[in-house]
C-alpha positions in Angstrom: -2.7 7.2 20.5 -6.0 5.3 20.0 -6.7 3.9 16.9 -10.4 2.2 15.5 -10.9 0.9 12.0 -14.5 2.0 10.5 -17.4 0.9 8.4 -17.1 -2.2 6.2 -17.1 -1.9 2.4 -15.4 1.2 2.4 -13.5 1.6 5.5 -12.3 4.7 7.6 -9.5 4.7 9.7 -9.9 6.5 12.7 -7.0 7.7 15.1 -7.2 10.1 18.3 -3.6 12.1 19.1 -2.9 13.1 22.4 -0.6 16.2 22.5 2.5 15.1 21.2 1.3 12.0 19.1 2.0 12.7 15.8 1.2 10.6 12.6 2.4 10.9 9.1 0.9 10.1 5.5 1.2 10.3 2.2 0.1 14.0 1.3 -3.8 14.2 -0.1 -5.2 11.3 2.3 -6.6 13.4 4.7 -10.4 12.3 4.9 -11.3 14.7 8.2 -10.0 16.1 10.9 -11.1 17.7 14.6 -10.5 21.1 14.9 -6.8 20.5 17.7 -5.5 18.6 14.7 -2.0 20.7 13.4 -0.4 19.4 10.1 2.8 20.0 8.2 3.2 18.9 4.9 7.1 18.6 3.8 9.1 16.6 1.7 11.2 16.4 4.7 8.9 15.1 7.1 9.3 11.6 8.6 13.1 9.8 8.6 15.4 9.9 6.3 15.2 13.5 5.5 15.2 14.3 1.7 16.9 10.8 0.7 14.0 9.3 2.7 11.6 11.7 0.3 13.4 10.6 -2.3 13.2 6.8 -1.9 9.2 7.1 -0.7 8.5 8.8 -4.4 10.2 5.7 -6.0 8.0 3.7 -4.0 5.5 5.4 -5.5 3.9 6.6 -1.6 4.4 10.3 -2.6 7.5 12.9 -2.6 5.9 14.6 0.3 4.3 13.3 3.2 1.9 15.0 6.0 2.6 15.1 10.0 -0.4 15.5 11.9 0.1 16.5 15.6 -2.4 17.6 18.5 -2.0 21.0 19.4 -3.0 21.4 23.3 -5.6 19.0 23.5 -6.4 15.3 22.0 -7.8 15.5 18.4 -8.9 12.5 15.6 -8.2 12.7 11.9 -9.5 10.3 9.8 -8.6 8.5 6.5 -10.7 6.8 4.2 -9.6 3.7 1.9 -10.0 4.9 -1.7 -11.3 1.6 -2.6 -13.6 -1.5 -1.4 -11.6 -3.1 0.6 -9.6 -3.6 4.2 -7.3 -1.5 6.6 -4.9 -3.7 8.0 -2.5 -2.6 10.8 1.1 -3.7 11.3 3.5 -3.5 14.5 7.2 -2.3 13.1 10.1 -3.1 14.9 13.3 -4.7 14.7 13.1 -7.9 12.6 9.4 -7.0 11.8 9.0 -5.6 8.6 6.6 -5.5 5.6 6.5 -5.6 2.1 3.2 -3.9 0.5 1.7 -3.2 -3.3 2.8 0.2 -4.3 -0.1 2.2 -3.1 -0.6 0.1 0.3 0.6 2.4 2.5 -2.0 4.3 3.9 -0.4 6.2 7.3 1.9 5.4 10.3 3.5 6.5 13.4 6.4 9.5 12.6 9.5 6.6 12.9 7.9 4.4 9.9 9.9 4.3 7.0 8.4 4.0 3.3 11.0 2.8 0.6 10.9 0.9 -2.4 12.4 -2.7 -2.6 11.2 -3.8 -5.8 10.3 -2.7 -8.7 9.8 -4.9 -12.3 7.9 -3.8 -15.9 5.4 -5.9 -16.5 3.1 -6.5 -19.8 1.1 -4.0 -20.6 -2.4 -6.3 -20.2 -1.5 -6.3 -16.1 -1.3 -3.2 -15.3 -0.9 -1.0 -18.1 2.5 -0.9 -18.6 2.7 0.5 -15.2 5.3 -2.0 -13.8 4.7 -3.8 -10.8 6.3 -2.1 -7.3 6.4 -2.8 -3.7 6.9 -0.5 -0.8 8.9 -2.0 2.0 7.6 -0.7 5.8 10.3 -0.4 8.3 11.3 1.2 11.6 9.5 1.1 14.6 6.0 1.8 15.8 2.5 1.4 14.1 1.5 1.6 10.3 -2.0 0.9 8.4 -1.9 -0.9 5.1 -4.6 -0.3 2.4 -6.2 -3.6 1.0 -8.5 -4.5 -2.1 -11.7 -6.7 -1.9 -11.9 -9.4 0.8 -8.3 -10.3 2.4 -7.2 -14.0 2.8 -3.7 -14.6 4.6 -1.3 -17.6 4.5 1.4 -18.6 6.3 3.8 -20.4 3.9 6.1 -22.8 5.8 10.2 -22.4 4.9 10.6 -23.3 1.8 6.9 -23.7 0.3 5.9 -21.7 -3.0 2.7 -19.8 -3.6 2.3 -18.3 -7.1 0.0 -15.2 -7.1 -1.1 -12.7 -10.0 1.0 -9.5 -9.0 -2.4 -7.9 -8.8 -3.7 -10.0 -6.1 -0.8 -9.3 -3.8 -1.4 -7.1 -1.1 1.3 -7.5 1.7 4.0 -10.1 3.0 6.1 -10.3 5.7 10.1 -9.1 4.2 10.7 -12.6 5.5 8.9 -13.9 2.6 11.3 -14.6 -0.8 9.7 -12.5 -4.1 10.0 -13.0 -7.7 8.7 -13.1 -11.0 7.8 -16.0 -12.8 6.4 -15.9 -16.8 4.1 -18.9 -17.5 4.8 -18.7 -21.5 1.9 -19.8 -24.1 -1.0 -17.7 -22.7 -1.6 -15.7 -25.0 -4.9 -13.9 -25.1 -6.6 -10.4 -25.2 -6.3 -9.8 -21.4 -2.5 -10.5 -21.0 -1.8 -9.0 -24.9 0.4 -12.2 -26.1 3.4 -11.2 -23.0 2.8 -14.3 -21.1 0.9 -14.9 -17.7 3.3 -12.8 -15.2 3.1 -14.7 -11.9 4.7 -13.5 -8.2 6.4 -16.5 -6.7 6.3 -16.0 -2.7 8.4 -18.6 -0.7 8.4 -19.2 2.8 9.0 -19.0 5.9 6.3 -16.0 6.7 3.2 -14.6 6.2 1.1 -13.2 3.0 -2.0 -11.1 2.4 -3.7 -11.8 -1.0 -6.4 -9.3 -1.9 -9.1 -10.1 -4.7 -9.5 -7.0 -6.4 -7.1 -5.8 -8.6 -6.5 -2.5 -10.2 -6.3 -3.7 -13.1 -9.6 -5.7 -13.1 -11.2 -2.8 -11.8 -9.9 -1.0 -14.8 -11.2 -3.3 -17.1 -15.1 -3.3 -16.0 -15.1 0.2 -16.0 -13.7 1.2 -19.4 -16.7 0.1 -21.3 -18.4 3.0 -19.3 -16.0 5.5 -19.5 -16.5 8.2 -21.9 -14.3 7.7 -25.1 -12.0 11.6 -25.6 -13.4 13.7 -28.0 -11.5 15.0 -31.0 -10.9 18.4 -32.5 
């Protein structure tokens, strides 16, 4: 398995099976394919079996996921980032494991576990009333993570404290300590009088911010959107 990471503002990643290399992702990614490349789509596909399906649609990485194998010669099948952004990959393995935002996951080798670890509702002025989730990545072998905007990484020593808009998180080591903090008395139009919600990542580890948001990207674009129409 050979894998190269694309373009710049818009990224692609590229991988090339050999015969009996197989992949899995979240079903709907595919981008292209060569014309060796086989796929299964099953709710059953990957570990875990249907309590693995299960926990990957809390996660929010999709009830069913996507195998992609090479037939009888080597193939590539591509996937594209669906926003501006980076394609960061990640080793898995024992005591190696990651925590990403609730659409991070973008594909991995076919031992790669997708579950949800955390999962809080947040104001409606962060994302909606969407809640805020993460997707823990575990097992062993090789998975791709979908960033947003240009991607700045820390290491936080044990013990030290970084507080983050949930938005701007992208990834962190399972090493690193997460929770929610409410700053209380901002109160304005973008947060809708909740609070400023905050992520609070402690150390020891690593974490990858991101600096486009959703929910920022949500707000620019609504004054261009076209408003319903009415009966």
């Amino acid at each position: 398995m050979d894998a190269r990471i694309l373009g710049t503002v818009m990224p692609v990643l590229e991988v090339t099976l050999a015969p009996g290399d197989n992949l899995i992702a979240e079903a709907g990614q595919l981008s292209w394919m060569t014309e060796s490349i086989r796929l299964r789509t099953s709710s059953r596909v990957g570990p875990g079996g249907l309590l693995g399906a299960v926990k990957r649609a809390a996660a929010g990485a999709g009830w069913f996921l996507t195998e992609y194998t090479a037939a009888k010669s080597q193939g590539r099948v591509a996937f594209a980032a669906k926003l501006p952004g980076q394609i960061i990959p990640v080793t898995l393995g024992p005591g190696s494991e990651y925590l990403v935002h609730r659409h991070g996951f973008l594909c991995g080798t076919g031992d790669v576990r997708v579950a949800l670890t955390f999962q809080r509702r947040l104001g409606a002025g962060i994302f909606g009333g969407a809640g805020f989730t993460l997707q823990r990545l575990s097992g062993s072998g090789y998975a791709w993570a979908e960033l947003s905007g240009e991607v700045f990484q820390y290491t936080l020593a044990p013990g030290e404290t970084l507080r983050v808009h949930p938005g701007h998180v992208g990834m962190l080591d399972a090493t690193v300590g997460f929770d929610i903090t409410v700053l209380r008395g901002v109160r304005n139009i973008l947060f809708g009088g909740d609070g400023l919600f905050l992520a609070a990542l402690t150390g020891p580890g690593r974490v990858w911010l991101q600096s486009l948001t959703v929910s920022n990207l949500a707000h620019v674009l609504l004054p261009y959107l076209p408003e319903p129409q009415g009966n």
